[in-house]
C-alpha positions as CSV (number, residue, x, y, z in Angstrom):
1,X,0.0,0.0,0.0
2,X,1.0,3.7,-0.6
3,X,1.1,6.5,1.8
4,X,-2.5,7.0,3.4
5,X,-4.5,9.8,2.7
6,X,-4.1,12.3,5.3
7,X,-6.3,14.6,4.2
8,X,-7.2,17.5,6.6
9,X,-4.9,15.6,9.5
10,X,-1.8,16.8,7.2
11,X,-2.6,20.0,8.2
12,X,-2.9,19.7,11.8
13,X,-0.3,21.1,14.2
14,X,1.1,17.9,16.4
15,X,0.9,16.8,18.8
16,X,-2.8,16.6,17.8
17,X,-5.2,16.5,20.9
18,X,-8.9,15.7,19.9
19,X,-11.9,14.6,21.6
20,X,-12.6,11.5,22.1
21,X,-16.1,10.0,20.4
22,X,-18.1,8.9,23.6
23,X,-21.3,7.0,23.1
24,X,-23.8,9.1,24.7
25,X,-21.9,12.0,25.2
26,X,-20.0,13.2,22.1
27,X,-23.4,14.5,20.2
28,X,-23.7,17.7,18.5
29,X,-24.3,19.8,21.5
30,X,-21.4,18.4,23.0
31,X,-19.1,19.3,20.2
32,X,-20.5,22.5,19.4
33,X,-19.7,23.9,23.2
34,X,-15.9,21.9,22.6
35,X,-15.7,23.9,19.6
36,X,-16.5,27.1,21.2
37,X,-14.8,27.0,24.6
38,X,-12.4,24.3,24.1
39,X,-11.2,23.8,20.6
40,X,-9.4,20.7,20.1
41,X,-7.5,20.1,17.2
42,X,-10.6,17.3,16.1
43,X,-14.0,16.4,16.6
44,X,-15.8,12.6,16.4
45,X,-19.2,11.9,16.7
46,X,-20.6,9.5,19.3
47,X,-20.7,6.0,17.2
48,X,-23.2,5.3,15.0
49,X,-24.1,1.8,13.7
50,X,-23.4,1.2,9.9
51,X,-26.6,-0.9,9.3
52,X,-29.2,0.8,11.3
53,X,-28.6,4.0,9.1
54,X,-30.5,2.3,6.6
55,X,-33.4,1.2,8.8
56,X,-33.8,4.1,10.9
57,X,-32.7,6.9,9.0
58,X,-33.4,9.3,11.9
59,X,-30.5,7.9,13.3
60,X,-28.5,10.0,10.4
61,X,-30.3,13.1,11.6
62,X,-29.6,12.3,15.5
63,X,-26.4,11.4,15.1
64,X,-24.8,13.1,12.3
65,X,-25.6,16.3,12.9
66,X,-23.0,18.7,12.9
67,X,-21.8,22.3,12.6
68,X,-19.6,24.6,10.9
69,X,-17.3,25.3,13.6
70,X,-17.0,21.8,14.5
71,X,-14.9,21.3,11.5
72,X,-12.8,19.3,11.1
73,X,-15.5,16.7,12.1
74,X,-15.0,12.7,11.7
75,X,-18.2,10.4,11.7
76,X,-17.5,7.6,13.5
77,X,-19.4,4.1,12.4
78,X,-19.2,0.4,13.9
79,X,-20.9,-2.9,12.2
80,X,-19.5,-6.2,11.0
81,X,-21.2,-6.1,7.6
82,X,-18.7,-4.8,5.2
83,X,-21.5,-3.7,2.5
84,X,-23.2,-1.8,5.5
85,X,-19.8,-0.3,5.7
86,X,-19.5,0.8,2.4
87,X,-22.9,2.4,1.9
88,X,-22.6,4.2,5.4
89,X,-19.4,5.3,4.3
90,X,-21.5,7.1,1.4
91,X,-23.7,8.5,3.9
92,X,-21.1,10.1,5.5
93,X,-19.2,11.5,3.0
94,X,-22.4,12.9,1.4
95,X,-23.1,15.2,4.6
96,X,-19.6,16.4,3.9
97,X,-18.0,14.8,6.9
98,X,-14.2,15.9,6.7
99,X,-13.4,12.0,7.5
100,X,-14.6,9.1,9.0
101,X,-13.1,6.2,11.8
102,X,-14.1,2.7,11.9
103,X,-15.2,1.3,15.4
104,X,-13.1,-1.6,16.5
105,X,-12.7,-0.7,19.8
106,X,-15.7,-0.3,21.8
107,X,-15.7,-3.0,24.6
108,X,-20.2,-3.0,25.3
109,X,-21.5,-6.1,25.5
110,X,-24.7,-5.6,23.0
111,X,-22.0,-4.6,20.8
112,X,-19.3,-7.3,20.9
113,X,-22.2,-9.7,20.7
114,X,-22.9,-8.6,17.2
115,X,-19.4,-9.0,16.3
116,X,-18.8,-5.3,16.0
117,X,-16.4,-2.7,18.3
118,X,-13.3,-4.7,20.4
119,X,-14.4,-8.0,18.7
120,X,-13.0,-7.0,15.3
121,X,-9.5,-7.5,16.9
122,X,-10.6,-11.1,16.9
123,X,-11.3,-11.6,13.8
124,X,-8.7,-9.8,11.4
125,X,-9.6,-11.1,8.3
126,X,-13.2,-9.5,8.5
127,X,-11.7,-6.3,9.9
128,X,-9.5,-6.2,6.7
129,X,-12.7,-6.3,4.4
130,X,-14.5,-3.4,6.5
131,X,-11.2,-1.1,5.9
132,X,-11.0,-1.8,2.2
133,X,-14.9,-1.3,1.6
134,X,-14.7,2.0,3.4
135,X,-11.7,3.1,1.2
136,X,-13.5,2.0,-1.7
137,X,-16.8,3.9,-0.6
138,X,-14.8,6.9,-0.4
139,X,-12.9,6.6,-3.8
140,X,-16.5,5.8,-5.3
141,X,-18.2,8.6,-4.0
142,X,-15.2,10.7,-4.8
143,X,-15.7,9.7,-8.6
144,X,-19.3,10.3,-8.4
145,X,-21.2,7.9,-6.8
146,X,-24.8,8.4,-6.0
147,X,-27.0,7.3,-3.0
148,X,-29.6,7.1,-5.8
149,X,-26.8,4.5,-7.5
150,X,-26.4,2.5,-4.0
151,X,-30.1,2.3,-4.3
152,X,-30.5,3.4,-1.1
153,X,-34.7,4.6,0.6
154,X,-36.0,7.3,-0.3
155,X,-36.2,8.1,3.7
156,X,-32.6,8.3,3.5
157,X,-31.6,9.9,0.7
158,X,-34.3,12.9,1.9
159,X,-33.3,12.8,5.2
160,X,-29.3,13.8,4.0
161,X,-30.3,16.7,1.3
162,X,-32.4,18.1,4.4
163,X,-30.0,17.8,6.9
164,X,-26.6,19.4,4.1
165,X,-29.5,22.4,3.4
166,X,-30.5,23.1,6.6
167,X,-26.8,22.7,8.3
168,X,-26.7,26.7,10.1
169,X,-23.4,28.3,8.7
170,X,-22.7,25.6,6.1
171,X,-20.6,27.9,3.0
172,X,-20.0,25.5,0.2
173,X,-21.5,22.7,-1.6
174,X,-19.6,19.3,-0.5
175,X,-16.6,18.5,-2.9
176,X,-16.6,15.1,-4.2
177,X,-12.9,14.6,-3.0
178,X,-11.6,11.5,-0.9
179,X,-11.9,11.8,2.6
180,X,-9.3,10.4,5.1
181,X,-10.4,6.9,7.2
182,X,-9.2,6.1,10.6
183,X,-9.7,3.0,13.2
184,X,-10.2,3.5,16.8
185,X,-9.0,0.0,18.5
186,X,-7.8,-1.0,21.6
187,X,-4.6,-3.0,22.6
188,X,-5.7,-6.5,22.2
189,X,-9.0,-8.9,23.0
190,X,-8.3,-10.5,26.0
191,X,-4.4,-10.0,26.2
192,X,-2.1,-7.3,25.0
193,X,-1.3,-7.8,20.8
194,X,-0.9,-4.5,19.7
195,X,2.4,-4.8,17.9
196,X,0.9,-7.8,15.5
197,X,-2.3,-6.3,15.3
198,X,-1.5,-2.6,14.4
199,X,0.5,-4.6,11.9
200,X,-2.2,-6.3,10.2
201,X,-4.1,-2.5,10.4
202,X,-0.9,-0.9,8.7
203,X,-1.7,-3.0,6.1
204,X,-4.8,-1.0,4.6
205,X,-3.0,2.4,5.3
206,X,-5.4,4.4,7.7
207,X,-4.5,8.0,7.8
208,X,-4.7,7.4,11.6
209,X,-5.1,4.0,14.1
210,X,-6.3,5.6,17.6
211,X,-5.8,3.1,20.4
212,X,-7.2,2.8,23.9
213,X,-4.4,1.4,26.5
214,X,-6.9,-1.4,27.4
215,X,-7.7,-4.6,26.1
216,X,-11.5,-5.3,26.1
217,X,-11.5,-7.5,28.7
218,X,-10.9,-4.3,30.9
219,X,-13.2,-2.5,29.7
220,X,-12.2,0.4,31.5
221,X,-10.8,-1.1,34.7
222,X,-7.7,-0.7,36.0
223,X,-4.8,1.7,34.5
224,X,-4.2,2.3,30.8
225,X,-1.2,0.8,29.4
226,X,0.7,3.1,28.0
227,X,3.9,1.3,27.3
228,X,1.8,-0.7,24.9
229,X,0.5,2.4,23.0
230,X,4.4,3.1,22.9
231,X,5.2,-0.2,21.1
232,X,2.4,0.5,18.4
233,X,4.5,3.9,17.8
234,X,7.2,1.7,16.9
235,X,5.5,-0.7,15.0
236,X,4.0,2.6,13.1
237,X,7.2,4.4,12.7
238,X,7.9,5.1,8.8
239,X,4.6,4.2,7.4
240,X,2.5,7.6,7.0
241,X,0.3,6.3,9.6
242,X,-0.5,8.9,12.7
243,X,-0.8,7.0,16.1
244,X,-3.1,8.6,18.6
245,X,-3.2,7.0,22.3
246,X,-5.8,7.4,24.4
247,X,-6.7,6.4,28.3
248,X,-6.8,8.2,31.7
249,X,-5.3,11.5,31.0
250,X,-6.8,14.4,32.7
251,X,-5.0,17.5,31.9
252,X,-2.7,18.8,29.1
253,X,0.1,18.6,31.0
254,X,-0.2,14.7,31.8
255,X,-1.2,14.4,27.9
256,X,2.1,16.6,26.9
257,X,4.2,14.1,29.4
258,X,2.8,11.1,27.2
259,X,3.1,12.0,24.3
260,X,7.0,12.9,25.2
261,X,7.1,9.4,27.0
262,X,5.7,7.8,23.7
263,X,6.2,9.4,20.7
264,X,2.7,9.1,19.6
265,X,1.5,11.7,17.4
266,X,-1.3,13.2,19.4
267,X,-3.6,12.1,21.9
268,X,-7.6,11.4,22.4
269,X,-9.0,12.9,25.9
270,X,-12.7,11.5,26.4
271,X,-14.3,11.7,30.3
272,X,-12.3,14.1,32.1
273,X,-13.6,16.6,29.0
274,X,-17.1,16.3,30.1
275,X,-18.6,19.1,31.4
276,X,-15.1,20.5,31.5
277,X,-14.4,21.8,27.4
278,X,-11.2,24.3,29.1
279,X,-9.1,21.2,29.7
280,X,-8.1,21.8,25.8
281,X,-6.7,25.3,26.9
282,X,-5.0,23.8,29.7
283,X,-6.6,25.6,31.7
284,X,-6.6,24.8,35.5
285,X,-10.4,23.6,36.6
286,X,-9.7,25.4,39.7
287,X,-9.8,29.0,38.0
288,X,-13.1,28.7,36.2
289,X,-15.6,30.3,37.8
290,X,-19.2,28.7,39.0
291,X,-20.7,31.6,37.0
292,X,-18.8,30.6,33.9
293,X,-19.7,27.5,34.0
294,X,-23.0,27.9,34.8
295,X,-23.6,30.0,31.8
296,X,-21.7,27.4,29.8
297,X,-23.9,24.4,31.0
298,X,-27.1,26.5,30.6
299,X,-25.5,27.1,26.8
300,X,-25.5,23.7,25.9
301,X,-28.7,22.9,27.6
302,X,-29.7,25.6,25.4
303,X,-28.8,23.5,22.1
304,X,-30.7,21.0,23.2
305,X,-33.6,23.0,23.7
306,X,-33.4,24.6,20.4
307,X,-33.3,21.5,18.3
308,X,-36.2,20.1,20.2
309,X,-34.5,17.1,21.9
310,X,-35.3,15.9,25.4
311,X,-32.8,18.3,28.5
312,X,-32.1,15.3,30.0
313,X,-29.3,14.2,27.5
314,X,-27.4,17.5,29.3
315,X,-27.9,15.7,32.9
316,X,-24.6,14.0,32.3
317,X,-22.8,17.0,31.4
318,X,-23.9,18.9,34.3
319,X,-21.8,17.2,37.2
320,X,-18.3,18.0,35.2
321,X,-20.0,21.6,35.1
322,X,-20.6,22.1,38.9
323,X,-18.0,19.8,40.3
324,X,-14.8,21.5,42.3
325,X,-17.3,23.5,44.2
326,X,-17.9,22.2,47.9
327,X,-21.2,23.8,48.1
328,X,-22.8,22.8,44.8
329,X,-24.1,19.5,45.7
330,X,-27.5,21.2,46.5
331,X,-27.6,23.5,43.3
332,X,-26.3,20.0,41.5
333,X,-28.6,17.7,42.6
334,X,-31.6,20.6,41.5
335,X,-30.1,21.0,38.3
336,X,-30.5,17.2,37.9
337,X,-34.3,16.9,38.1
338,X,-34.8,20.2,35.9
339,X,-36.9,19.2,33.3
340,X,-36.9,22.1,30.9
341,X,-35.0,25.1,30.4
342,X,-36.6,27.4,32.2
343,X,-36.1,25.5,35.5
344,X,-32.6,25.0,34.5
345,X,-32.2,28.5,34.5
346,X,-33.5,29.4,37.7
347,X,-31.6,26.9,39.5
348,X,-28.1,27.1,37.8
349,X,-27.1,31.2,38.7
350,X,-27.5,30.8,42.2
351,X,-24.3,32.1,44.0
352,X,-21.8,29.4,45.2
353,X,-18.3,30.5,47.0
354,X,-14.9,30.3,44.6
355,X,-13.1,27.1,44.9
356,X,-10.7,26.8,47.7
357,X,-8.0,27.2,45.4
358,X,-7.4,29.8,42.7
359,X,-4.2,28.9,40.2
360,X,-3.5,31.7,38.0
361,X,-2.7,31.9,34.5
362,X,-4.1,29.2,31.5
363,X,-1.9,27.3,30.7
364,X,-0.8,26.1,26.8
365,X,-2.7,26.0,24.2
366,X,-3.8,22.4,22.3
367,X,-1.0,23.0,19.7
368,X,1.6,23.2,22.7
């Protein structure tokens, strides 16, 4: 194989440091207030399953939408199927995604039942077919590929023109150019085999392999193993192929200490950025103020509210927002049980007391 295409990731000042896709979490409020308050170098959507865009197509309007000022934005996708693959692939370049990252890391149950996410790792030979269908999609599409040519519903097909006209801020038509493909993975199934299989992986050229420190069988126990993200790096070394780690770091200090103990390219930060979009800027969570982040929770509970979708999905956002203030359990557990914006908003600016410890200055920025 030749060089990958980078694509936009050429571009990118490294180390790279990008938010991680978190099922659940990583939806397009969620990215919208990490585009405005944090900015990391990248964007991925929560995981979206490759078949059931087909079926449900409201899954492509729930899970695929995005913003301008997301960009660049990677749709992530998980399956086993590689013709699911390839048409989802379609899908996502079609909204004008500026890539797109193949699940074969994600350790749920329901998921690794199916044969999809961490299971991949497993079965090589099938994960091998899913990467060539997806760079195939792309070249396809690229050259001119329709959905009307996939043959793809109706439902679908409308559901994508309405979402790439009604997309606020969107300023050009989508270019039929290929976009790059990645893998998110994890170190091994039930035992560490990240050197053999990032090896079988280098083989289809991704523009960038992401890996967790954890085998499945973790799940998310115990510590991330680092020193086998570090081997990958090796293993990677030469081919045009970026290596992202990812697992337990929690400011951009730690992140700039691994990525000097590693050589990886970059890194992916996923929980600690909940609720918490400055820990891009490096800045210290101690010297954000309850009234800052108050108005930034009530901000993205306001996105929510716009779009129509139920205030609860912010519920999990809102303990990274209050936490670090002593007093806010009250004001926290309130903010929990609001059930609209309104009552949101009278609960949230209630005055708490600075945190017990104020460290001045911000700290780097993502490009370090």
């Amino acid at each position: 194989m030749t060089s990958p295409f980078l694509g936009f990731w050429k571009n990118l000042c490294q180390p790279i440091i990008a938010l991680a896709p978190m099922d659940g979490v990583t939806d397009f409020a969620c990215r919208a207030i990490m585009a405005r308050h944090g900015r990391p170098h990248v964007l991925f959507t929560e995981f979206t399953t490759a078949e059931g865009l087909f079926y449900a197509p409201e899954r492509i309007l729930n899970d695929f939408r995005y913003s301008e000022i997301e960009r660049p934005v990677v749709a992530q996708i998980y399956g086993h199927d590689p013709d699911d693959f390839y048409k989802a692939t379609h899908v996502v370049c079609e909204l004008g995604f500026d890539g797109v990252d193949i699940n074969m890391g994600c350790p749920s149950k329901k998921v690794v039942e199916k044969n999809c996410g961490a299971k991949l790792i497993t079965a090589p030979d099938l994960a091998i077919e899913i990467i060539k269908a997806v760079r195939h999609a792309i070249q396809d599409w690229s050259r001119g590929q329709t959905l009307e040519e996939l043959k793809l519903s109706e439902r679908v097909i409308a559901t994508v023109c309405r979402m790439n006209s009604a997309r606020i801020g969107a300023e050009r038509l989508v270019v039929r150019r290929p976009i790059p493909y990645s893998i998110k993975t994890r170190i091994g199934y039930d035992a560490i085999i990240i050197d053999r299989w990032v090896e079988t992986l280098l083989q289809q050229s991704p523009a960038v392999i992401s890996i967790h420190g954890r085998t499945l069988k973790q799940m998310y126990r115990g510590l991330a193993h680092w020193e086998a993200i570090a081997e990958a790096v090796a293993v990677a070394r030469g081919s045009g192929t970026l290596i992202l780690g990812n697992g337990d770091i929690e400011s951009l200090t730690q992140a700039t200490s691994l990525i000097q103990k590693t050589g990886v390219n970059g890194v992916l930060i996923g929980r600690s950025a909940i609720g918490n979009p400055w820990l891009f800027q490096g800045i210290d969570p101690l010297n954000i103020s309850y009234e800052r982040r108050a108005m930034v929770a009530l901000e993205h509970a306001s996105l929510y509210a716009e779009a129509g979708d139920d205030l609860r999905k912010v519920r999990k956002h809102l303990s990274g927002y209050l936490r670090y203030f002593p007093e806010a359990s009250s004001v926290r557990n309130q903010a929990l049980q609001a059930v609209n914006l309104e009552e949101l908003a009278s609960i949230l600016p209630k005055s708490l007391k600075s945190p017990s410890r104020i460290v001045s200055g911000c700290g780097g920025q993502p490009g370090m």
